[in-house]
C-alpha positions in Angstrom: -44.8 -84.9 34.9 -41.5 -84.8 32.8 -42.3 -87.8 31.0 -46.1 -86.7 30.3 -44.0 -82.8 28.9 -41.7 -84.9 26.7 -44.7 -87.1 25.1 -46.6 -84.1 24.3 -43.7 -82.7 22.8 -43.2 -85.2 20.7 -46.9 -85.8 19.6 -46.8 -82.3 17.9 -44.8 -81.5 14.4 -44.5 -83.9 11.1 -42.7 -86.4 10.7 -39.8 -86.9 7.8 -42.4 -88.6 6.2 -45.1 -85.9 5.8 -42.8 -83.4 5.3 -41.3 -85.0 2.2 -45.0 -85.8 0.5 -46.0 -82.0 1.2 -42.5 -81.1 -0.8 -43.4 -83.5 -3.3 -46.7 -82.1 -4.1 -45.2 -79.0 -3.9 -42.6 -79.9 -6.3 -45.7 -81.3 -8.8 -47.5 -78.3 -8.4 -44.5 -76.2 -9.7 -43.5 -78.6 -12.4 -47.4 -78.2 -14.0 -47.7 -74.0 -13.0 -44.2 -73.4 -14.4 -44.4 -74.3 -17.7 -48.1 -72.7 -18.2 -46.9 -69.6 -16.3 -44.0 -69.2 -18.6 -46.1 -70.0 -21.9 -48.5 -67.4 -20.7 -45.7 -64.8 -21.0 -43.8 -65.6 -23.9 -47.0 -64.9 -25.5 -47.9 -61.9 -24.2 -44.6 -60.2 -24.8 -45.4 -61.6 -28.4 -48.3 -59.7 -28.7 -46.8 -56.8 -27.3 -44.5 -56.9 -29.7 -47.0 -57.3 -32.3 -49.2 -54.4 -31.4 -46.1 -52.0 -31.4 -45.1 -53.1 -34.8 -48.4 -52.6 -36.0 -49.0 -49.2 -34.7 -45.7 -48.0 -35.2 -46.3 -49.0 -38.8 -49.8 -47.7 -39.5 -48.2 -44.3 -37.7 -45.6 -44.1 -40.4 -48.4 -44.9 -43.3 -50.1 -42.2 -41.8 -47.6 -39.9 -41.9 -47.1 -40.4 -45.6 -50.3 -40.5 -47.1 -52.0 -38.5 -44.9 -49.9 -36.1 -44.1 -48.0 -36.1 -47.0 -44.3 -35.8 -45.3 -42.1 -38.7 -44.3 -41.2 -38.7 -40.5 -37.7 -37.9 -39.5 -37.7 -39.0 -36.1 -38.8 -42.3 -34.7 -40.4 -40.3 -31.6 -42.7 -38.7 -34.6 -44.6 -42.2 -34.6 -45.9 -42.2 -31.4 -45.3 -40.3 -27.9 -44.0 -43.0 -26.1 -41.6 -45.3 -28.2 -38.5 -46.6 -26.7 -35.6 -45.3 -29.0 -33.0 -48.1 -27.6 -36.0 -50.9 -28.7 -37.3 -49.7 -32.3 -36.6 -48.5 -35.5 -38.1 -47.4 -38.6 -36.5 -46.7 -42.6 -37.6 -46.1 -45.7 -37.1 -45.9 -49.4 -38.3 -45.0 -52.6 -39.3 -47.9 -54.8 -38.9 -48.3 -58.7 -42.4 -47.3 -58.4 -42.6 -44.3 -56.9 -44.0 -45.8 -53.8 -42.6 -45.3 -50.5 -41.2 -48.8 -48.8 -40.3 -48.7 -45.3 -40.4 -51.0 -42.3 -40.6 -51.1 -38.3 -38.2 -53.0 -36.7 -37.7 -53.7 -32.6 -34.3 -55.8 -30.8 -37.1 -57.0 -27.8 -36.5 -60.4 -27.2 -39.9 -62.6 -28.4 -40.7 -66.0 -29.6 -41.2 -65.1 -33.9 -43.5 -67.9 -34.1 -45.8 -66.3 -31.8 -45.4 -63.1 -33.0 -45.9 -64.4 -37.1 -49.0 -65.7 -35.1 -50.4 -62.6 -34.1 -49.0 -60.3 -36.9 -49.1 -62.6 -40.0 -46.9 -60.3 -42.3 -44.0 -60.1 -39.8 -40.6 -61.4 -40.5 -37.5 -62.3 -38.7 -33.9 -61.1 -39.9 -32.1 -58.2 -42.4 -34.2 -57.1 -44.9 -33.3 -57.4 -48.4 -31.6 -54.5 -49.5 -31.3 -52.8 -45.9 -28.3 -51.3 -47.4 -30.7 -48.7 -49.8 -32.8 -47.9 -46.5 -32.7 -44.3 -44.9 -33.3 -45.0 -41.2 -35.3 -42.8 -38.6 -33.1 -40.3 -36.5 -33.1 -41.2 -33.0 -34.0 -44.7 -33.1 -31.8 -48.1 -33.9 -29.7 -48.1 -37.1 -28.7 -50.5 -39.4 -25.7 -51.3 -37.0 -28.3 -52.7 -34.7 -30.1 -55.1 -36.7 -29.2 -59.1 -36.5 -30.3 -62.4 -37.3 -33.1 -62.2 -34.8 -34.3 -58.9 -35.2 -38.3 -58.7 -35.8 -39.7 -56.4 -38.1 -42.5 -55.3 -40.2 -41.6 -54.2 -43.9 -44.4 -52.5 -46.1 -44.0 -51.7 -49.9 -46.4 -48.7 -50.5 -49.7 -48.4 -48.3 -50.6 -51.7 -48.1 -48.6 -55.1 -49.5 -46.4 -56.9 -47.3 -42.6 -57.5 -48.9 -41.6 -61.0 -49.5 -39.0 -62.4 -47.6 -36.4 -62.8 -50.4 -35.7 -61.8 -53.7 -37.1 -65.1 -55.1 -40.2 -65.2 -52.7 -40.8 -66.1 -49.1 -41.4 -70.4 -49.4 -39.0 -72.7 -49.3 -40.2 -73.8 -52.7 -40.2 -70.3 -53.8 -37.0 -70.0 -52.5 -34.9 -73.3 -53.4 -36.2 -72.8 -57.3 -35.2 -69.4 -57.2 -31.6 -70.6 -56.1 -31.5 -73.5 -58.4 -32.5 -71.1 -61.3 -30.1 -68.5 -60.7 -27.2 -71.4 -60.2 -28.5 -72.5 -63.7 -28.5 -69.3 -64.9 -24.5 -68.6 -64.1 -23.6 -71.7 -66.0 -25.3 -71.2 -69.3 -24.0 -67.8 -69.0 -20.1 -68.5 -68.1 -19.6 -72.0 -69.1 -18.9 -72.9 -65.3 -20.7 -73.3 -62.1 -20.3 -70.7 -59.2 -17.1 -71.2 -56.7 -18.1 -72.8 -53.6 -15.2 -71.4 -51.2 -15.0 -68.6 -49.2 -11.6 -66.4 -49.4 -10.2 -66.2 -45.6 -7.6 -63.7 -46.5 -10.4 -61.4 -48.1 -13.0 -62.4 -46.3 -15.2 -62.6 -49.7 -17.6 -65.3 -50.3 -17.8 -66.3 -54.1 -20.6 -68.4 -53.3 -22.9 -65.6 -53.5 -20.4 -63.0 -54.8 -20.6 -65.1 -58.3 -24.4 -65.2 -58.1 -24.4 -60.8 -57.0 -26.0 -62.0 -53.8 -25.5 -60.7 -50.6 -24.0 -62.9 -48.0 -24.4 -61.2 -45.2 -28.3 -61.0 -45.6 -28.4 -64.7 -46.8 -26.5 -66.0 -43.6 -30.1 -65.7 -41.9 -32.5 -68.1 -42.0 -35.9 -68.0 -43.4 -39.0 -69.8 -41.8 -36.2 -71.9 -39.7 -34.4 -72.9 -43.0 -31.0 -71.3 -43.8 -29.7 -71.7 -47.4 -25.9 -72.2 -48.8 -25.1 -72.3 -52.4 -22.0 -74.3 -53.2 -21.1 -74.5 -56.6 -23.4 -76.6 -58.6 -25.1 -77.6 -55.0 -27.6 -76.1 -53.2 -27.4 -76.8 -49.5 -30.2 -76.3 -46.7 -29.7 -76.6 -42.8 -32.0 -75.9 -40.4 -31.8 -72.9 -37.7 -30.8 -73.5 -34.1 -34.8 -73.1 -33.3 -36.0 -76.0 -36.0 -35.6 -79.5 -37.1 -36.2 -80.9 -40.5 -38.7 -83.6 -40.4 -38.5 -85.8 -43.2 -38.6 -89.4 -45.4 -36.2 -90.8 -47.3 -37.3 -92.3 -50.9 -36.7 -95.7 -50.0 -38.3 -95.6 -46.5 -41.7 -94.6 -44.9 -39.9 -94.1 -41.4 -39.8 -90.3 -40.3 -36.0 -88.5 -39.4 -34.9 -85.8 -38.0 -32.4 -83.7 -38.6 -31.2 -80.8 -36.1 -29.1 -77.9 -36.4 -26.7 -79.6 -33.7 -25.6 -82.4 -36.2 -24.2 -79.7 -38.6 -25.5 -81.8 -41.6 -27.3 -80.9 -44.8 -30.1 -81.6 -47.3 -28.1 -81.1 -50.6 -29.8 -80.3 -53.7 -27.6 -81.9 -57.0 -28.0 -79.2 -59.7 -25.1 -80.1 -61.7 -22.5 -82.6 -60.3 -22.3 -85.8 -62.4 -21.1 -88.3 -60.3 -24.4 -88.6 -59.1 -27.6 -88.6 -59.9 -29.0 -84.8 -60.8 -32.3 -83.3 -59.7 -32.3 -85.4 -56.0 -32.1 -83.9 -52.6 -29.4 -86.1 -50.4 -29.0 -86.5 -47.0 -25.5 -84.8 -45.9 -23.1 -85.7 -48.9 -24.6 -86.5 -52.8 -23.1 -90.4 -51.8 -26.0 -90.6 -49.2 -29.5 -91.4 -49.2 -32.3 -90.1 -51.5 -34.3 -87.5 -49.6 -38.3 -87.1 -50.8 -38.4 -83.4 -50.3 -42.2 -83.5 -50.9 -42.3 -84.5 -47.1 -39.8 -82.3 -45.7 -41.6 -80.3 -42.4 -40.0 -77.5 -40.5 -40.7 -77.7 -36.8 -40.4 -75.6 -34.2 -38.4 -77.1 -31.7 
């Protein structure tokens, strides 16, 4: 009878065996779900995002052109929005029109959101500095690289990114053209240092830039004028994807390498009007293939 106890005892259970396929499958099962699960939410707190920006904004466009008075309070845009998660400012353009924008801290993927709400942007706006901000919502203080926001200029067109437009090629020619412009003006290129003991950067201080708003990047690209150089990188969230002039094979360059593409505007011991790779000694870079991706 004791033996007859002990085999059924030991006819009942999994083995090791069993147990480590069911934790194996169980492991696969995670492995696929996570990843969908966690896509699944990025998104919808990128939506989120985007409905509040575009409500809080159409609220404030109400408030001006239909109500005729500008709101004072960020609770005047709607009943329930979250002081210590949105802001709103405005101006008064050359115009006459009112510019303002909506801004929010919440953590979201900007790709997703730009998805959703095409006109949105990531960063400081340009000239934040001229901006009175809604009482009782975030301030200037608050705003960082990552901030999302939604900027209007009047009733209904959407604010380019920069000064010199919102593309890279908008962009880079703007740069190039202003660096041109300082030369033919002063007889020199722009200093390419930053002062430590000042903390004043004549990169941009020579071209009446603002380096504070330029030390963001703009659709994963973040620019550095250097003298008679212009300098790209990309952001911590983007590669460059590119071909060098004398290859057909695809790199990649990452924000982890700490290297640029390096646009020669003026320096002779090379050859001018050529994007390099890293240093102006390098290799040719065909910028007509250049790709920003999302890492």
């Amino acid at each position: 009878m004791r033996e007859e106890c002990f085999r059924d005892h030991r006819g009942k259970g999994f083995s090791l065996v069993e147990l480590l396929i069911v934790l194996a499958v169980i492991a696969a099962l995670i492995a696929v779900v996570t990843p969908i699960g966690m896509n699944a939410m990025r998104k919808s707190a990128a939506v989120a995002v985007a409905r509040d920006l575009k409500t809080l904004s159409q609220a404030f466009a109400n408030k001006i052109y239909l109500d005729g008075e500008l709101p004072q309070t960020i609770n005047e845009l709607g009943r329930n929005v979250d002081p210590s998660l949105f802001g709103a400012a405005w101006k008064i353009g050359e115009d006459g029109e009112y510019n303002y924008f909506v801004f929010t801290n919440r953590e979201a993927d900007f790709e997703t959101v730009s998805g959703v709400l095409v006109d949105s942007r990531q960063g400081i706006p340009f000239g934040v500095d001229d901006y009175a901000f809604l009482d009782n919502g975030l301030g200037k203080e608050s705003m960082n690289s990552r901030t999302l926001y939604y900027k209007l200029l009047g009733a209904e067109t959407v604010a380019p990114l920069t000064p010199f437009g919102s593309t890279f090629a908008e962009i880079s020619i703007g740069f190039v053209n202003l660096i041109k412009g300082f030369f033919e003006k002063n007889g020199r290129y722009p200093r390419d240092w930053k002062d430590k003991a000042t903390g004043v950067d004549y990169r941009f201080e020579d071209l009446s830039l603002n380096a504070s708003f330029w030390a963001s990047s703009f659709e994963g690209i973040v620019y550095k004028p250097a003298g008679r150089l212009l300098r790209i990188m990309p952001d911590e969230d983007h590669n460059f994807h590119f071909n060098f002039l004398d290859s057909s094979e695809r790199s990649v360059l990452t924000n982890d390498l700490n290297w640029d593409l390096i646009y020669n505007i003026g320096d002779t011991s090379a050859d001018i009007g050529y994007w390099y790779l890293n240093s102006i000694q390098g290799r040719k870079v065909d910028i007509t293939t250049l790709q920003i991706v999302k890492k």
